[in-house]
C-alpha positions, 0 to 999 in steps of 0.5 A: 500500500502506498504511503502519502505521509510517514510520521517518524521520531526526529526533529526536522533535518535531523538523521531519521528524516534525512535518511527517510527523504532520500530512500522514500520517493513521493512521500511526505515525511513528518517528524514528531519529536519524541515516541510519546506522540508517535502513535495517537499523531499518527491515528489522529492523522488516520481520520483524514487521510488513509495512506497514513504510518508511522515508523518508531525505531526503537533506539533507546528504547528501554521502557515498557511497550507504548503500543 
């Protein structure tokens, strides 16, 4: 399935996103911060556009499940 908007952790300009707009053609890559607003940022969204995800990746990840 396509995806139109890819929300990921990061800050704009920062590694995540740089490296997800260079592989990633055609899709409009948001960053949101902290994993804290991955999930309801991206269900949220969800409700306007269909072609909605979120990538989290884990890295410094020690508490429990946010899923």
């Amino acid at each position: 399935m396509p995806v139109s908007r890819l929300y990921c952790e990061g800050v704009y300009k920062g590694p995540d996103t740089r490296v997800l707009l260079r592989i990633l053609d055609h899709t409009d890559v948001v960053p949101v911060g902290t994993k804290h607003g991955l999930a309801r940022r991206t269900l949220g969204a969800k409700d306007i556009r269909k072609s909605v995800a979120c990538l989290r990746d884990r890295d410094f990840d020690f508490d429990e499940d946010l899923s």
